[in-house]
Rosetta silent file (secondary structure, phi, psi, omega in degrees, C-alpha in Angstrom):
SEQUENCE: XXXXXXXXXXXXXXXXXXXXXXXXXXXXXXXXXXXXXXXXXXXXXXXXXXXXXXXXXXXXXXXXXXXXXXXXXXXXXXXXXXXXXXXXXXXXXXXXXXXXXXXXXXXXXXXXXXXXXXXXXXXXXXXXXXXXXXXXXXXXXXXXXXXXXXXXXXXXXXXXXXXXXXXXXXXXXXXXXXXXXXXXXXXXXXXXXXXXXXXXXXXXXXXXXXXXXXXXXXXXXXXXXX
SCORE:     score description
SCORE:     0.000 S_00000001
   1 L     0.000  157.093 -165.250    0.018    7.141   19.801 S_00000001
   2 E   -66.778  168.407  160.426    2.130    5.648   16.734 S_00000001
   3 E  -110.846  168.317  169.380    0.181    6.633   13.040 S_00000001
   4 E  -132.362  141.985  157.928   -0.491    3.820   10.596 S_00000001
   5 E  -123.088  146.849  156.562   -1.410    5.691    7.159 S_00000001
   6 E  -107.958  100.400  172.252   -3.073    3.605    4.243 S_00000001
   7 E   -85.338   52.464 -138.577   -2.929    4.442    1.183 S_00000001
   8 L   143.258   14.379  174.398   -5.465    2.502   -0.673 S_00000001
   9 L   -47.473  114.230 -161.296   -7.450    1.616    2.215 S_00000001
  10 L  -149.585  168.205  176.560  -10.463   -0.807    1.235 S_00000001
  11 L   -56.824   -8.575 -175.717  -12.528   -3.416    2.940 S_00000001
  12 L   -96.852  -81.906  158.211  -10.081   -6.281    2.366 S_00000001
  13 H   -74.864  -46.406 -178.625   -6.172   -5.797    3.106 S_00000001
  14 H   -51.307  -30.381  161.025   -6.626   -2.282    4.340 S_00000001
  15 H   -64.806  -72.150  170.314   -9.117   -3.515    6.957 S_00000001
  16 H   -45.065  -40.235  174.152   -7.316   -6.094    7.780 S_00000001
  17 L   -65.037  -70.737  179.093   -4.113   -4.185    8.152 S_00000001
  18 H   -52.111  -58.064 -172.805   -5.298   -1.370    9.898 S_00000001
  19 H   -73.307   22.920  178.834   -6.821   -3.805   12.771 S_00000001
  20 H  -117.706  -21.645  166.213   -3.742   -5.342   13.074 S_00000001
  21 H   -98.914  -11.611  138.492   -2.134   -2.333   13.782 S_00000001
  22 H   -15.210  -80.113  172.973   -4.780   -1.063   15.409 S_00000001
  23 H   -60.173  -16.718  153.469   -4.729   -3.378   17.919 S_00000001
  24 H  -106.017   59.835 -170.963   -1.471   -2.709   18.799 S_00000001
  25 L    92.641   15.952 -160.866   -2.135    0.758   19.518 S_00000001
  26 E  -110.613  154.384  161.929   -1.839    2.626   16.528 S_00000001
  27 E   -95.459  163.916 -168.298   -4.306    5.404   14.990 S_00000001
  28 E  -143.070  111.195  177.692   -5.097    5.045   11.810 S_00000001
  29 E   -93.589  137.526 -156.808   -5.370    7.382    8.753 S_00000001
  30 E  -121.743   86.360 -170.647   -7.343    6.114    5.905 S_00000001
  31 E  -113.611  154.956 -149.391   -6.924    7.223    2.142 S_00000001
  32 E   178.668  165.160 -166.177   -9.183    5.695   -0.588 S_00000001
  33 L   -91.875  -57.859 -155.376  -11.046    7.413   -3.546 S_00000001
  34 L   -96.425  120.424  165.402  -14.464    6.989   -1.772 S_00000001
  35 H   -61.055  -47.280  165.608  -15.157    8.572    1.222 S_00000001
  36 H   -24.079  -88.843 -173.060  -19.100    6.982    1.658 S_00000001
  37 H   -77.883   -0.671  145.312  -16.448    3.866    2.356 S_00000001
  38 H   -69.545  -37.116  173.578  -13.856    5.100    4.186 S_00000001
  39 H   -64.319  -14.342 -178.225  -16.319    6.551    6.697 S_00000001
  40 H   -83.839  -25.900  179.730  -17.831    2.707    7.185 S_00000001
  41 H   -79.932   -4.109 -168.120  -14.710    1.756    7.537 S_00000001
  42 H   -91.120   -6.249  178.728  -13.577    3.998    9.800 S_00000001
  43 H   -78.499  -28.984 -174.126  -17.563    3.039   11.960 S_00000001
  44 H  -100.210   11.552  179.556  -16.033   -0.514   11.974 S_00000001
  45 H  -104.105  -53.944  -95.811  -12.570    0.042   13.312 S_00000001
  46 H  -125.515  -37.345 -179.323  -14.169    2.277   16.263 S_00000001
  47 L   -49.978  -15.809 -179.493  -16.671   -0.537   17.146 S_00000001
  48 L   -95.864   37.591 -173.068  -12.931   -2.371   18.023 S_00000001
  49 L    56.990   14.106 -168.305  -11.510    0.813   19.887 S_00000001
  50 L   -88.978   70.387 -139.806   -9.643    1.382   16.894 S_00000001
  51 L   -85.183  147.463 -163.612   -9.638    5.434   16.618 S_00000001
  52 E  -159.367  152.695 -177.555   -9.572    6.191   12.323 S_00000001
  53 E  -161.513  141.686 -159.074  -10.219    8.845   10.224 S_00000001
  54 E   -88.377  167.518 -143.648  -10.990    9.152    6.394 S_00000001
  55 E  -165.674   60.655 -165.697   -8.656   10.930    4.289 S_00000001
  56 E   -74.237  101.843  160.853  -10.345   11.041    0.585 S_00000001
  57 L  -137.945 -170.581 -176.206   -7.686   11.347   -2.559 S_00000001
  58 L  -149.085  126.996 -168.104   -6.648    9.720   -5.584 S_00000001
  59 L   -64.776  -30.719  162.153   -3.571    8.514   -6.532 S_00000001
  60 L   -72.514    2.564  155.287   -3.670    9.581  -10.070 S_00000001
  61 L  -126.515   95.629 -149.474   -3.820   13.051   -8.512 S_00000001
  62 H   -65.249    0.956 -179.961   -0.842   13.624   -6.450 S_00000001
  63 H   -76.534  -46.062  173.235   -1.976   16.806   -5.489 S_00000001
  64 H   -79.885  -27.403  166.780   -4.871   15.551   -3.481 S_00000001
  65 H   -60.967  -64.005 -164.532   -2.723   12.117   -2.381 S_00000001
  66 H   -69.369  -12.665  152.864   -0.163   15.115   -0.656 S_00000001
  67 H   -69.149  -55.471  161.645   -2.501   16.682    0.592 S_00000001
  68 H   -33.976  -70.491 -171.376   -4.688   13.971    1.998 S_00000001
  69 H   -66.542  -17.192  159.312   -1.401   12.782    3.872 S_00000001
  70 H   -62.369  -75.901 -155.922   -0.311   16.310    4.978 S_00000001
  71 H   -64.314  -43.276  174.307   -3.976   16.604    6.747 S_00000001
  72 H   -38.026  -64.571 -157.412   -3.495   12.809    8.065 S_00000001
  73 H   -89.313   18.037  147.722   -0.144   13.949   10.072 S_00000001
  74 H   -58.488  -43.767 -165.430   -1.787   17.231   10.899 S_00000001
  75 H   -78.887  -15.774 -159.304   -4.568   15.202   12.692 S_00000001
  76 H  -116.131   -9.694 -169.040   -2.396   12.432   13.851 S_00000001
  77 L    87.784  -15.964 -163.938    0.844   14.461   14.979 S_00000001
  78 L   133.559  174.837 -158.337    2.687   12.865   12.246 S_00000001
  79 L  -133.771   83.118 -154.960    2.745    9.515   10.221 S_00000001
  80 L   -78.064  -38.730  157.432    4.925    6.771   11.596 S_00000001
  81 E  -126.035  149.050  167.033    4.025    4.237    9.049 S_00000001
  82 E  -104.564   95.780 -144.886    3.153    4.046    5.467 S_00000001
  83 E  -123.669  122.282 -175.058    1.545    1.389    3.700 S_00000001
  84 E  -123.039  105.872 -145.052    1.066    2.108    0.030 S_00000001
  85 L  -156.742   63.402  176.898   -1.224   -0.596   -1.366 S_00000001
  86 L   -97.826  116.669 -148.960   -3.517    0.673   -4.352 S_00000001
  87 L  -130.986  128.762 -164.033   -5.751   -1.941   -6.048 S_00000001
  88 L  -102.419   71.751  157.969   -8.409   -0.656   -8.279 S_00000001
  89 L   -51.489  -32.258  173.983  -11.103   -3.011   -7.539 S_00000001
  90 L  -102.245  178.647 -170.476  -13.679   -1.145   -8.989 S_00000001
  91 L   -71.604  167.445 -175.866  -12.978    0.488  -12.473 S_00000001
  92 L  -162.875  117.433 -150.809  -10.791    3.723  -12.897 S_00000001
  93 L   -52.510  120.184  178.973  -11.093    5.554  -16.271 S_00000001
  94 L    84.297   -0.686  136.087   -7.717    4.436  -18.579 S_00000001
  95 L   -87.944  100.331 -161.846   -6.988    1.597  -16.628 S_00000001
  96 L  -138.392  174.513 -171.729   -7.074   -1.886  -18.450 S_00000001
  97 L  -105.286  160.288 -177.372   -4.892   -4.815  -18.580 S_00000001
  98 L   172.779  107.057 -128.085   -2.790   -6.420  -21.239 S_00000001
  99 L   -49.857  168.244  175.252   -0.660   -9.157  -22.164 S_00000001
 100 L   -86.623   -3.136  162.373    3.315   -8.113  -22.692 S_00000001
 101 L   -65.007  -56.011 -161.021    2.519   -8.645  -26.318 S_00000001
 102 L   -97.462   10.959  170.784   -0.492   -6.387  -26.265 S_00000001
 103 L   -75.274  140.623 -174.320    1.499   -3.574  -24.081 S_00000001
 104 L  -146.529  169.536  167.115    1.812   -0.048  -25.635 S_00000001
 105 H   -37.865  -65.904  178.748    2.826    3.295  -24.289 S_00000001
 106 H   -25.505  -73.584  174.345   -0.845    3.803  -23.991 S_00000001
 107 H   -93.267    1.138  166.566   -1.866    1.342  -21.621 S_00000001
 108 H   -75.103  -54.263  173.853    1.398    1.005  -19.758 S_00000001
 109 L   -42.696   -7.655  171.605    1.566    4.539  -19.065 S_00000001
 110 L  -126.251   -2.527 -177.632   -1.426    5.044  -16.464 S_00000001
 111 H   -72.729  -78.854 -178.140   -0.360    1.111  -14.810 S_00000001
 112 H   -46.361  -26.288  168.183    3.241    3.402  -13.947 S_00000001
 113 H   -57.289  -54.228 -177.731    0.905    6.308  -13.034 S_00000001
 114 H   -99.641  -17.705  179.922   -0.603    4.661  -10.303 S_00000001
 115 H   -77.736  -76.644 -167.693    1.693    2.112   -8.952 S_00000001
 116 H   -92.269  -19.167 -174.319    4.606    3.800   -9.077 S_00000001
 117 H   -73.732  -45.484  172.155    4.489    7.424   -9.344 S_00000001
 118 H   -58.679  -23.014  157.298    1.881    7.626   -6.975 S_00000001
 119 H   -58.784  -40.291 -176.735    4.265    5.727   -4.585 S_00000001
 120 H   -71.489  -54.054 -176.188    6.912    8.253   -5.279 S_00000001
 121 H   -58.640  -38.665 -175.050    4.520   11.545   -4.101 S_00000001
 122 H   -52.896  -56.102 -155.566    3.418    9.024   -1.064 S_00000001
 123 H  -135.901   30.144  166.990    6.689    9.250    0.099 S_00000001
 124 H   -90.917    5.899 -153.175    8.189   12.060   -0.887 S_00000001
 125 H   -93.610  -52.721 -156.675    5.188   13.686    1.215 S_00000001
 126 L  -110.082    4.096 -170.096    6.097   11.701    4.806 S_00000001
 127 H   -82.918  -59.034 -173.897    9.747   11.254    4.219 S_00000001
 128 H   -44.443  -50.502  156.813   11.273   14.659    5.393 S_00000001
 129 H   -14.775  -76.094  175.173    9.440   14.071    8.568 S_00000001
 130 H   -77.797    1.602  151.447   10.536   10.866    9.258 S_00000001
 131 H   -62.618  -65.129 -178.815   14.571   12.285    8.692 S_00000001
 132 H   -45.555  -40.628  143.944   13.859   14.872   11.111 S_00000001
 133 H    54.894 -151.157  156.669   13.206   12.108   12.892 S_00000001
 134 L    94.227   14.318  179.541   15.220    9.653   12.678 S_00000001
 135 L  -171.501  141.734 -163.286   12.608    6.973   12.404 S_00000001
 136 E   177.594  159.839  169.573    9.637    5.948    9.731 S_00000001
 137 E  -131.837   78.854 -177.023    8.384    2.785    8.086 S_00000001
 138 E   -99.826  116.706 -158.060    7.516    2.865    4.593 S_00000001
 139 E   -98.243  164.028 -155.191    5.620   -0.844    3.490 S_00000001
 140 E  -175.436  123.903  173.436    4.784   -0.916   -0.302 S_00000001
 141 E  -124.725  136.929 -160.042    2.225   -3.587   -1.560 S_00000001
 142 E  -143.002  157.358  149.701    2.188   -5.255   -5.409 S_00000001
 143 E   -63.005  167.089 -178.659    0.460   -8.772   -6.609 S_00000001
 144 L   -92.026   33.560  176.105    2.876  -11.143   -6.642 S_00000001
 145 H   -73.910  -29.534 -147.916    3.712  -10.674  -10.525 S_00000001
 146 H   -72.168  -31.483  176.552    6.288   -7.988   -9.862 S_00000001
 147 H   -55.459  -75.214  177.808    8.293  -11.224   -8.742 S_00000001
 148 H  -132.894   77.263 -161.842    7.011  -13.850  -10.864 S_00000001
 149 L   -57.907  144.749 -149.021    5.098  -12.228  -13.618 S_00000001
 150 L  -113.928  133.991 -161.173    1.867  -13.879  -15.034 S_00000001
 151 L   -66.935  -43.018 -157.798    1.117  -13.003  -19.298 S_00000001
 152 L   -67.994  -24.860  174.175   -2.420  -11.939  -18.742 S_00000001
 153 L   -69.660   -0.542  179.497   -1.073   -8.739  -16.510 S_00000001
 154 H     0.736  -78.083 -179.461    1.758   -7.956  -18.666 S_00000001
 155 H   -85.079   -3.256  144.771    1.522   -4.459  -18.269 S_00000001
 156 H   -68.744  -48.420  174.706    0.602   -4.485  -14.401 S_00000001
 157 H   -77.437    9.599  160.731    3.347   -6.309  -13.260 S_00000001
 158 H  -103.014  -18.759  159.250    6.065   -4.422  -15.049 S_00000001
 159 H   -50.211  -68.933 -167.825    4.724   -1.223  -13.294 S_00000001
 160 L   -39.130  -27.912  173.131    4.871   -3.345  -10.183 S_00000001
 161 L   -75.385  -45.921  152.434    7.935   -4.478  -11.173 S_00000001
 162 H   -65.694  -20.214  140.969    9.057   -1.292  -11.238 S_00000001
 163 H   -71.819  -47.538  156.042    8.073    0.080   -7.950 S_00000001
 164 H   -47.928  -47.858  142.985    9.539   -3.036   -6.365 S_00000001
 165 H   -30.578  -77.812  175.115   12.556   -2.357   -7.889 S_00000001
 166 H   -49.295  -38.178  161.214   12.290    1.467   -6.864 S_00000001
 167 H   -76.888  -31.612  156.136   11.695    0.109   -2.948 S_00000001
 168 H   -66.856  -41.288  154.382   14.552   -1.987   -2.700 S_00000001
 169 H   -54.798  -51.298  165.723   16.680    0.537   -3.754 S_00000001
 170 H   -15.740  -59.424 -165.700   15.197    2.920   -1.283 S_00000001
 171 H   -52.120  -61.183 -177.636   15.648    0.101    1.229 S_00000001
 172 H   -37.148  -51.025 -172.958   19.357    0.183    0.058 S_00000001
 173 H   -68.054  -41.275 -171.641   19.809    4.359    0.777 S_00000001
 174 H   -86.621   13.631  148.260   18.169    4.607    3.989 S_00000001
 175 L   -30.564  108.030  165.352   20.122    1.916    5.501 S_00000001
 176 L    96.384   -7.717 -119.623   21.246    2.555    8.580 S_00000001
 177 L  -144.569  -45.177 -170.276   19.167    5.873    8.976 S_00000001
 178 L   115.710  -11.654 -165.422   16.349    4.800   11.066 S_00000001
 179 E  -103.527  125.763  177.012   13.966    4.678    8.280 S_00000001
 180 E  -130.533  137.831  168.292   12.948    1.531    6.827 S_00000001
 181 E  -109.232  126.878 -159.201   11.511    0.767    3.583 S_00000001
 182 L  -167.208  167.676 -158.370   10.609   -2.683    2.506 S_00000001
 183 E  -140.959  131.956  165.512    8.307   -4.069   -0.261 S_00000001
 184 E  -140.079  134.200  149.950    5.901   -7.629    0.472 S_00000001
 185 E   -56.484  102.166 -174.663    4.593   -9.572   -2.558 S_00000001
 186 E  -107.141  107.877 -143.218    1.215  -11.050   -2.254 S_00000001
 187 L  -116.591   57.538 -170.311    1.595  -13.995   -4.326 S_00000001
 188 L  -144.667  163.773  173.052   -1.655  -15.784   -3.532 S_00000001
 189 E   -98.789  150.001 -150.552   -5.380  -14.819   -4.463 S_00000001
 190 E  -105.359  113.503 -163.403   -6.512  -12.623   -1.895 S_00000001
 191 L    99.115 -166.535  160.786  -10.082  -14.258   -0.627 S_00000001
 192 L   -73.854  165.566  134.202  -12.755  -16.465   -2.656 S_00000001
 193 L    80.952   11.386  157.071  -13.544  -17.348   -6.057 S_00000001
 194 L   -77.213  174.537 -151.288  -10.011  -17.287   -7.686 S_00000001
 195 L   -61.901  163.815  167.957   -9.060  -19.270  -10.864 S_00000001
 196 L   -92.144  132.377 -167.845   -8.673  -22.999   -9.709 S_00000001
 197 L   121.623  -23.380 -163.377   -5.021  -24.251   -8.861 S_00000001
 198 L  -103.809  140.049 -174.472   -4.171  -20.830   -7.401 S_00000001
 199 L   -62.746  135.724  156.713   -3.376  -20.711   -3.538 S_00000001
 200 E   -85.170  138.095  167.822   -5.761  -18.641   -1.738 S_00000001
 201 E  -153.590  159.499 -176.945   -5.640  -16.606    1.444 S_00000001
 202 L   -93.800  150.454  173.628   -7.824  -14.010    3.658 S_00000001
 203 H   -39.760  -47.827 -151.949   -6.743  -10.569    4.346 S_00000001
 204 H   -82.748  -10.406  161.603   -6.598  -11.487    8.244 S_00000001
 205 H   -59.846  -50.917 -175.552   -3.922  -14.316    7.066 S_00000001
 206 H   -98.696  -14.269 -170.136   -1.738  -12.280    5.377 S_00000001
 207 H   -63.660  -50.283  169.681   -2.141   -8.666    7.369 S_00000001
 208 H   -73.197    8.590  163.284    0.303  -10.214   10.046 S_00000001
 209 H   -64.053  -30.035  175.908    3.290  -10.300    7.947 S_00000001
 210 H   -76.346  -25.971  137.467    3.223   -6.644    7.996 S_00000001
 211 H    -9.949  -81.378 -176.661    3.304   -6.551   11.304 S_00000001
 212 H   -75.651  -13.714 -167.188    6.203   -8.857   11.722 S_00000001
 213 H   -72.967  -56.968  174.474    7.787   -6.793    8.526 S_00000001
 214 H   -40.891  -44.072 -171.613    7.423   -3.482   10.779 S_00000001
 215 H   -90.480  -44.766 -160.181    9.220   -5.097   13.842 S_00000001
 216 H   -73.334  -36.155 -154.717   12.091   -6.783   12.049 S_00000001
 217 L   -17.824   48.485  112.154   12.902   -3.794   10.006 S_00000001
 218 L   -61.348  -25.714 -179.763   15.602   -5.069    8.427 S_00000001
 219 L   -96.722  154.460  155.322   14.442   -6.919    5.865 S_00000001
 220 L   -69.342  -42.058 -150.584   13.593   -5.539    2.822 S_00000001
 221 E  -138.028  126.753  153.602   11.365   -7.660    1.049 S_00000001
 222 E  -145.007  122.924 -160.995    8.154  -10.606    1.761 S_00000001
 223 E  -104.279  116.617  175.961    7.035  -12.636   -0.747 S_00000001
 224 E   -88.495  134.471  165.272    3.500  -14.103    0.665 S_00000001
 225 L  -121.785   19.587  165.852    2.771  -17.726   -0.731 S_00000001
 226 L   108.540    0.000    0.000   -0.049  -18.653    1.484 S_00000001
């Protein structure tokens, strides 16, 4: 069976993702800080037939992200797709937010840590693989500031902005190659209880676009607006 790897695998899009590719046959490797909740999630994919397995690292350590993903396509035969889509819902020491005003070295500097660098080990990890090959999918997920950036996030969306940037170019070398690389924009609040005025949508709304992103592979780029 195909792999789906997650990097950032959490109860919302990574759930949602993973059963969508799940259902059409895919195994599923699961990377996340906590293992306690990668193992539930991996109790609730198997109540769907979904076969999953937890994969604990952290992206600010790229030693345990290449490793994690090494052990994935040990267990899985290999890693067919890659969905790199890390959102620190809960807090993670040296990350804070701040206006493009209030941006420094300081607090930019661990935003580019995890967004993009950790994207860079992610796929310098699964890439040689998929050359040998001759076929891979690597999906890359940002809010939708990297597009059309918002003040209070300043310095999250110019990391974001910057790995967006770094995946279109990608998209650009491995043209033609077999390989696809592509970036989608989630430009909606993901769920309840966002600010009022801003469009909302559920994980299981937006999870098929990757889907359709994955089949098409051609395009580069999907900007979700609900």
């Amino acid at each position: 069976m195909p792999t789906l790897a997650i990097v950032g695998a959490g109860s919302g899009m990574g759930l949602a993702i993973a059963r969508t590719f799940g259902a059409q046959g895919f195994d599923i490797a699961l990377i996340a800080r906590s293992k306690d909740k990668l193992d539930d999630l991996v109790a609730r994919l198997a109540q769907e037939d979904i076969t999953a397995q937890a994969f604990p690292a952290d992206v600010l350590d790229r030693a345990s992200l290449t490793a994690a993903l090494d052990a994935a396509a040990e267990r899985f035969g290999g890693i067919d797709v890659l969905e790199y889509s890390p959102a620190p819902h809960t807090p993670v020491p040296g990350i804070t937010l701040a206006t493009p005003s209030e941006t420094t070295v300081e607090n930019l500097q661990p935003q580019i840590e995890y967004y993009l660098y950790g994207a860079v080990a992610a796929v310098q990890t699964v890439l040689p693989a998929m050359r040998a090959a001759g076929a891979g999918t690597l999906l890359f997920t940002t809010g939708g500031g990297s597009v059309h950036p918002i003040p209070m996030l300043g310095n999250v969306n110019a990391a974001a902005a910057a790995l967006r940037n770094w995946v279109l170019n990608l998209h650009n070398e491995l043209s033609g190659s077999g390989i696809q690389a592509a970036h989608v924009a989630i430009n909606t609040w993901i769920g309840e209880g966002g600010p009022a005025g801003i469009p909302t949508a559920t994980p299981e709304q937006i999870a098929p676009v990757y889907w359709d992103l994955y089949r098409e592979r051609d395009r580069a780029e999907v900007v979700f607006n609900g």
